[in-house]
VOKENU-759320 format. One record per atom (N, C-alpha, C): residue in three letters; chain; atom name; z, y, x. Coordinates in steps of 0.02 Angstrom, whole numbers. Layout:
<keros>
<kero><r>ala</r><c>A</c><a>CA</a><Z>Z</Z><Y>Y</Y><X>X</X></kero>
...
</keros>
This chain:
<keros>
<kero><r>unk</r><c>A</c><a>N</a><Z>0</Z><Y>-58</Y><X>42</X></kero>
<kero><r>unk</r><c>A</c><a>CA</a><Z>0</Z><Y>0</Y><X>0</X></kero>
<kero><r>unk</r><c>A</c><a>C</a><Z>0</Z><Y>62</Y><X>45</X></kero>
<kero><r>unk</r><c>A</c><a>N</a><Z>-51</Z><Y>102</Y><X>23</X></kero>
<kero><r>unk</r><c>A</c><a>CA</a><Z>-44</Z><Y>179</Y><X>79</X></kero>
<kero><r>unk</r><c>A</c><a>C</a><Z>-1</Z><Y>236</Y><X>15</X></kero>
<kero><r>unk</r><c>A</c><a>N</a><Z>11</Z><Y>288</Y><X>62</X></kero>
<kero><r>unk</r><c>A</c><a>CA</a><Z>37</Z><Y>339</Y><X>13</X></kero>
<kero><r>unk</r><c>A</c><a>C</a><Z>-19</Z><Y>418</Y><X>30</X></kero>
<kero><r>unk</r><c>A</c><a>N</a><Z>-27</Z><Y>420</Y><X>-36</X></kero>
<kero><r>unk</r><c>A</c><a>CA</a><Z>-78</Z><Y>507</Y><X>-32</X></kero>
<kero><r>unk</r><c>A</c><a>C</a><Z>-34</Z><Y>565</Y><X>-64</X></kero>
<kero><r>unk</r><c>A</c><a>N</a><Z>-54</Z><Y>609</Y><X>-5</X></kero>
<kero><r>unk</r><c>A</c><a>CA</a><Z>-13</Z><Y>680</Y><X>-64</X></kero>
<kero><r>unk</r><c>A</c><a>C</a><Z>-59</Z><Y>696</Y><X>-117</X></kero>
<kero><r>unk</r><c>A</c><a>N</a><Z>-27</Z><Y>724</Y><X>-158</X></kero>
<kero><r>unk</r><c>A</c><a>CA</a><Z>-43</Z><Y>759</Y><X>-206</X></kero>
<kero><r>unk</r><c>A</c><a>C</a><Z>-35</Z><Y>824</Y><X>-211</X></kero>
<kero><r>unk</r><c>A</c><a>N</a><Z>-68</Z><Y>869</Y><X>-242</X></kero>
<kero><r>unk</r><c>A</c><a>CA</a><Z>-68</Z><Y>945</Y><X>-263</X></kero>
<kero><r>unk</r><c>A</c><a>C</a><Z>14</Z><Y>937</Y><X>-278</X></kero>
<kero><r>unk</r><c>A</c><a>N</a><Z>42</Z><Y>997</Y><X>-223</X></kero>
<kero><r>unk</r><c>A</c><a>CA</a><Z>100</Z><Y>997</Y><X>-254</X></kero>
<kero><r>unk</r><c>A</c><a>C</a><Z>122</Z><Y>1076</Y><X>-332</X></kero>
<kero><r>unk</r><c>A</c><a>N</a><Z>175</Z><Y>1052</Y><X>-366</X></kero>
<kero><r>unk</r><c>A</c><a>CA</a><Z>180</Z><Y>1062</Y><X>-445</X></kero>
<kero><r>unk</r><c>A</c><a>C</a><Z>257</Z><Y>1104</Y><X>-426</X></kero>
<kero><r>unk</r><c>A</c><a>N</a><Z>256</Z><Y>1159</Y><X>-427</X></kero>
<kero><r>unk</r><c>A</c><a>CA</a><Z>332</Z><Y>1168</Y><X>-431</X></kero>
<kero><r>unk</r><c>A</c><a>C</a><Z>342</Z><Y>1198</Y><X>-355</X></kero>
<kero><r>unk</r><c>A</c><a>N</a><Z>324</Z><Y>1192</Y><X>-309</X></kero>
<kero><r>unk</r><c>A</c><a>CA</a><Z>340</Z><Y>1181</Y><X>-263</X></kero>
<kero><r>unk</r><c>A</c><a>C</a><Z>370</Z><Y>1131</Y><X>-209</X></kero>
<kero><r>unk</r><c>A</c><a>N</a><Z>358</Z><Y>1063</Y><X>-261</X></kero>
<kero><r>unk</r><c>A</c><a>CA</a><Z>363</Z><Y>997</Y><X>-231</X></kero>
<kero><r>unk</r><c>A</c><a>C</a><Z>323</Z><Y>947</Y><X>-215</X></kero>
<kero><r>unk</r><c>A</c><a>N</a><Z>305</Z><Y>930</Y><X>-159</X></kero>
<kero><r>unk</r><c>A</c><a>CA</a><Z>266</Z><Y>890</Y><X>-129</X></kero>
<kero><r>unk</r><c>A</c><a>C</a><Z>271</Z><Y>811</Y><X>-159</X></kero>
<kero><r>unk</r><c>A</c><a>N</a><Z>216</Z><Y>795</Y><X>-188</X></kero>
<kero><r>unk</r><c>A</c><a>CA</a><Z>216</Z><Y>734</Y><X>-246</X></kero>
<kero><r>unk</r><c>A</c><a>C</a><Z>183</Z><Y>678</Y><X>-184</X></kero>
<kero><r>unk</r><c>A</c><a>N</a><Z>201</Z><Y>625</Y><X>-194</X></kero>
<kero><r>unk</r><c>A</c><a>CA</a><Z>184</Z><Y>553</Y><X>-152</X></kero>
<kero><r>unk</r><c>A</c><a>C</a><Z>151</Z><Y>505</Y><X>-206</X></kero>
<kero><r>unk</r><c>A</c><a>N</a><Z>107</Z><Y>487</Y><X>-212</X></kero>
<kero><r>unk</r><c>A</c><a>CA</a><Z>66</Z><Y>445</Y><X>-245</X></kero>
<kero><r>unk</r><c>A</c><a>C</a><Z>37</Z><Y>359</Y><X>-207</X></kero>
<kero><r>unk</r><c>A</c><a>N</a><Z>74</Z><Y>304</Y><X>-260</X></kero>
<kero><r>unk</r><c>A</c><a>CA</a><Z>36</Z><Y>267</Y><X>-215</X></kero>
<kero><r>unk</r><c>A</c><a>C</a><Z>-34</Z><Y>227</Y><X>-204</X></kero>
<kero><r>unk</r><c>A</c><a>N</a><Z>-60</Z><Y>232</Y><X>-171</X></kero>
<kero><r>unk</r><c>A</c><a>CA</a><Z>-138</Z><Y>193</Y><X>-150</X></kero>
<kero><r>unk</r><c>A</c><a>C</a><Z>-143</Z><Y>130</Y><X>-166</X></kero>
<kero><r>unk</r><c>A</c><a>N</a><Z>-169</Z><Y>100</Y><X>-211</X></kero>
<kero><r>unk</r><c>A</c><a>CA</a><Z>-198</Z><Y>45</Y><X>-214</X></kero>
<kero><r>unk</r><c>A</c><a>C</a><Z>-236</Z><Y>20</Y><X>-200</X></kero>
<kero><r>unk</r><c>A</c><a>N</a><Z>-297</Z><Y>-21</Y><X>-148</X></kero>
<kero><r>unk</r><c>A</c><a>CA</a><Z>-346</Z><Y>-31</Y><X>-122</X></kero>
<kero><r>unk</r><c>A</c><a>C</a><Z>-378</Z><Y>-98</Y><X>-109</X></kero>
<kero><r>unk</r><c>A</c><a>N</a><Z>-411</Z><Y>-108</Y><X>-158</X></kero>
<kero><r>unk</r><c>A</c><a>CA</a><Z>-441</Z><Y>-158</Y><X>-141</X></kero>
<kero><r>unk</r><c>A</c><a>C</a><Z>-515</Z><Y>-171</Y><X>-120</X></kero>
<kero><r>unk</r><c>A</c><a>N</a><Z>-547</Z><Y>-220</Y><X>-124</X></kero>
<kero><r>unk</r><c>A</c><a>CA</a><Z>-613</Z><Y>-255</Y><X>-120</X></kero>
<kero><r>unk</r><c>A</c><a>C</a><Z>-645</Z><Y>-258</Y><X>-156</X></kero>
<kero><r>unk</r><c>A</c><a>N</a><Z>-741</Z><Y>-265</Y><X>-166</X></kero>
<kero><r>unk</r><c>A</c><a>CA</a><Z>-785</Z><Y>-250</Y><X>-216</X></kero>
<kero><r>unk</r><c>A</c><a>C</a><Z>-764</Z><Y>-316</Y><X>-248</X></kero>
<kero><r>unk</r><c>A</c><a>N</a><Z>-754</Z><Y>-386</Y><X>-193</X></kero>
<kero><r>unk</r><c>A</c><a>CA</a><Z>-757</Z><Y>-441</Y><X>-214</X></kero>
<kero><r>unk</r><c>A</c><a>C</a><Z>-672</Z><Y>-452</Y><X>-265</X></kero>
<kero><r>unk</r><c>A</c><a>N</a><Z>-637</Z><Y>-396</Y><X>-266</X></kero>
<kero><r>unk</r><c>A</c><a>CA</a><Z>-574</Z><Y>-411</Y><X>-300</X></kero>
<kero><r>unk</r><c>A</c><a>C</a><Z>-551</Z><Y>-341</Y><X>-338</X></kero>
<kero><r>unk</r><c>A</c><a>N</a><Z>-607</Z><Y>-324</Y><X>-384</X></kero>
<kero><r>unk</r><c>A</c><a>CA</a><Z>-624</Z><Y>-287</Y><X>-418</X></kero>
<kero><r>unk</r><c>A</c><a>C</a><Z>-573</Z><Y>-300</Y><X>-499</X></kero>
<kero><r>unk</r><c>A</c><a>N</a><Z>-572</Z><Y>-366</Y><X>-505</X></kero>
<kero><r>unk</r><c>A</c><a>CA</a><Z>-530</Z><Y>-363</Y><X>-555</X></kero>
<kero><r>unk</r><c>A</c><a>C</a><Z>-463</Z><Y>-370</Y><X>-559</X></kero>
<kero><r>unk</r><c>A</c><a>N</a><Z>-462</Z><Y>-362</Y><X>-502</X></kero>
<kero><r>unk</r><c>A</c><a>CA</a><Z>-359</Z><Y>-372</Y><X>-480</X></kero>
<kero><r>unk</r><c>A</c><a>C</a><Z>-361</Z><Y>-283</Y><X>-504</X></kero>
<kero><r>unk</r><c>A</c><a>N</a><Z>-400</Z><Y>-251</Y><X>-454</X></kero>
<kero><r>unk</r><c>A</c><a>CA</a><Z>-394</Z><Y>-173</Y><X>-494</X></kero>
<kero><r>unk</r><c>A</c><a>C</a><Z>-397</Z><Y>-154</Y><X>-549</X></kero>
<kero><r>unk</r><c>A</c><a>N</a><Z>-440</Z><Y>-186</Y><X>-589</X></kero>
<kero><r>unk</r><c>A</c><a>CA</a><Z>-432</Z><Y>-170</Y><X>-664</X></kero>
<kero><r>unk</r><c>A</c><a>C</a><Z>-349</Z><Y>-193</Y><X>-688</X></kero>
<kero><r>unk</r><c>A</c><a>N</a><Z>-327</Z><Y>-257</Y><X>-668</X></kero>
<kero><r>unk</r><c>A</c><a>CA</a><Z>-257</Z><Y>-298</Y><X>-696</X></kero>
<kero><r>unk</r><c>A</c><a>C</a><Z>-225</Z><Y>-227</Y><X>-677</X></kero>
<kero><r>unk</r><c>A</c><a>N</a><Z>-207</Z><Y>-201</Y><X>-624</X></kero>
<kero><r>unk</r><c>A</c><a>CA</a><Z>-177</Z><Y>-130</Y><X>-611</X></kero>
<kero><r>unk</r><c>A</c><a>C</a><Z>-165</Z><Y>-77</Y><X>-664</X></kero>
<kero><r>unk</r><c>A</c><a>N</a><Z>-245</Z><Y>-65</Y><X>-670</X></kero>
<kero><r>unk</r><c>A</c><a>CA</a><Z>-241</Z><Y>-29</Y><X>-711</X></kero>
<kero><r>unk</r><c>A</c><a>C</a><Z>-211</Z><Y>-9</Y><X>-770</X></kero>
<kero><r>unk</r><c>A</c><a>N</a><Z>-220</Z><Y>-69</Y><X>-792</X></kero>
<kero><r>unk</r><c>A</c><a>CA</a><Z>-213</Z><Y>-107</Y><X>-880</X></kero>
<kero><r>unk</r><c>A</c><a>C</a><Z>-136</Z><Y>-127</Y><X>-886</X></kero>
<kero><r>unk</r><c>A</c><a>N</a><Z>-105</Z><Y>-139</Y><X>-816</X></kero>
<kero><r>unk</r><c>A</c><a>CA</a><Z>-31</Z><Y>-135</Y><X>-814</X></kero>
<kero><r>unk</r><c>A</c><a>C</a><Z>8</Z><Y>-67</Y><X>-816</X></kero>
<kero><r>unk</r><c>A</c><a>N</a><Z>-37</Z><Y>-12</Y><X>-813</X></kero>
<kero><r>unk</r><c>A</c><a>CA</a><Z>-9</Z><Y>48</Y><X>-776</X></kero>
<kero><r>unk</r><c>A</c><a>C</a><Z>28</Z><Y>40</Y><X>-733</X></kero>
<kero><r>unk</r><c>A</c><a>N</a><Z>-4</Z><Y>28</Y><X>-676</X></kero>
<kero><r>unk</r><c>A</c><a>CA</a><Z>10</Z><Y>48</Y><X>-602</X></kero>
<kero><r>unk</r><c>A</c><a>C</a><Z>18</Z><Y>122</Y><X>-595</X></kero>
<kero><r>unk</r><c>A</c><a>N</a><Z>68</Z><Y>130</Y><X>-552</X></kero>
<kero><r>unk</r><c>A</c><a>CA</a><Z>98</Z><Y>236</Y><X>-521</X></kero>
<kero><r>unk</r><c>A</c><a>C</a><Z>52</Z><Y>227</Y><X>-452</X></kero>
<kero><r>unk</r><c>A</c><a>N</a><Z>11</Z><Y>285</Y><X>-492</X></kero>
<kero><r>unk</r><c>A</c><a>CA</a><Z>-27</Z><Y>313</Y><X>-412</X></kero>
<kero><r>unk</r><c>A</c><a>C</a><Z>-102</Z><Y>286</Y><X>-427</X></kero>
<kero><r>unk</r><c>A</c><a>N</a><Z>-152</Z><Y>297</Y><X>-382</X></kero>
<kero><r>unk</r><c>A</c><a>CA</a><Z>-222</Z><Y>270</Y><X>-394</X></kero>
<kero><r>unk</r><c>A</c><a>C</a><Z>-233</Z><Y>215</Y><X>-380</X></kero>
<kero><r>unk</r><c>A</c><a>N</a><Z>-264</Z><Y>185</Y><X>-387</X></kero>
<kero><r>unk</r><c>A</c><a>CA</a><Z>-306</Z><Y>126</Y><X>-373</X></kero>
<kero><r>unk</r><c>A</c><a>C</a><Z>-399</Z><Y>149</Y><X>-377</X></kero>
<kero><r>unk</r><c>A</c><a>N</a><Z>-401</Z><Y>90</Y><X>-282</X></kero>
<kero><r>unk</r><c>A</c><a>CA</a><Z>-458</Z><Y>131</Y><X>-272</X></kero>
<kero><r>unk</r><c>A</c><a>C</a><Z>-500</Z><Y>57</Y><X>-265</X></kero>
<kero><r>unk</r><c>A</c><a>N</a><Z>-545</Z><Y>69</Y><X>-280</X></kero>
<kero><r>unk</r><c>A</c><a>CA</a><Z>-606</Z><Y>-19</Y><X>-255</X></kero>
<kero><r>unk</r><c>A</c><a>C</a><Z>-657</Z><Y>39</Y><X>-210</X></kero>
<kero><r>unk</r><c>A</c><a>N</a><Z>-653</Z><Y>-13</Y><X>-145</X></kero>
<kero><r>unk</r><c>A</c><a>CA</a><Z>-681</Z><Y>3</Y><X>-83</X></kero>
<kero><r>unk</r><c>A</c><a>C</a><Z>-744</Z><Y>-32</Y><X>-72</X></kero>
<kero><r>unk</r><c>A</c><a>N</a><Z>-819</Z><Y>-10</Y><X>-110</X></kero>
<kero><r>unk</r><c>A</c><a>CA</a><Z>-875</Z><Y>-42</Y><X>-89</X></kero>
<kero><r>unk</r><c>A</c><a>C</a><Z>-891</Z><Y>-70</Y><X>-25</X></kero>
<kero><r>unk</r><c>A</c><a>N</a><Z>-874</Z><Y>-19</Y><X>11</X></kero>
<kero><r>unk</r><c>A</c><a>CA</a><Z>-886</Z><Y>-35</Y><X>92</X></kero>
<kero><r>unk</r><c>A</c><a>C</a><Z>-877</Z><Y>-91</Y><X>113</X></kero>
<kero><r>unk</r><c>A</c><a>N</a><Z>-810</Z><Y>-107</Y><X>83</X></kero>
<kero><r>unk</r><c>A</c><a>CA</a><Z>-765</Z><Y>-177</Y><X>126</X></kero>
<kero><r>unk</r><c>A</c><a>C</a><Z>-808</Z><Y>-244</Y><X>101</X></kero>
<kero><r>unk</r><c>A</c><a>N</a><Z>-808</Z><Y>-284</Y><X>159</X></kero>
<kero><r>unk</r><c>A</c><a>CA</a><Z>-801</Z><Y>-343</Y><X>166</X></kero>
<kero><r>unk</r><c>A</c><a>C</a><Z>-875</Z><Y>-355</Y><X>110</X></kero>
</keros>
């Protein structure tokens, strides 16, 4: 898991976490999704 900032709101610096997977494990990201996962989830064409 990585961590990204976010636009901070208030004057507080927000931590978001990275989700990242594979084109070939594309639907583990959707399960994320559909769970509401905190933070993004990203599918990485590039990889693998």
């Amino acid at each position: 898991m990585y961590f990204i900032g976010a636009p901070p709101r208030g004057g507080e610096e927000v931590r978001l976490a990275l989700h990242r997977t594979d084109l070939a494990h594309s639907a583990d990201a959707h399960a994320l999704v559909e769970r509401g996962v905190v933070g993004k989830v990203v599918i990485d064409a590039s990889a693998g």
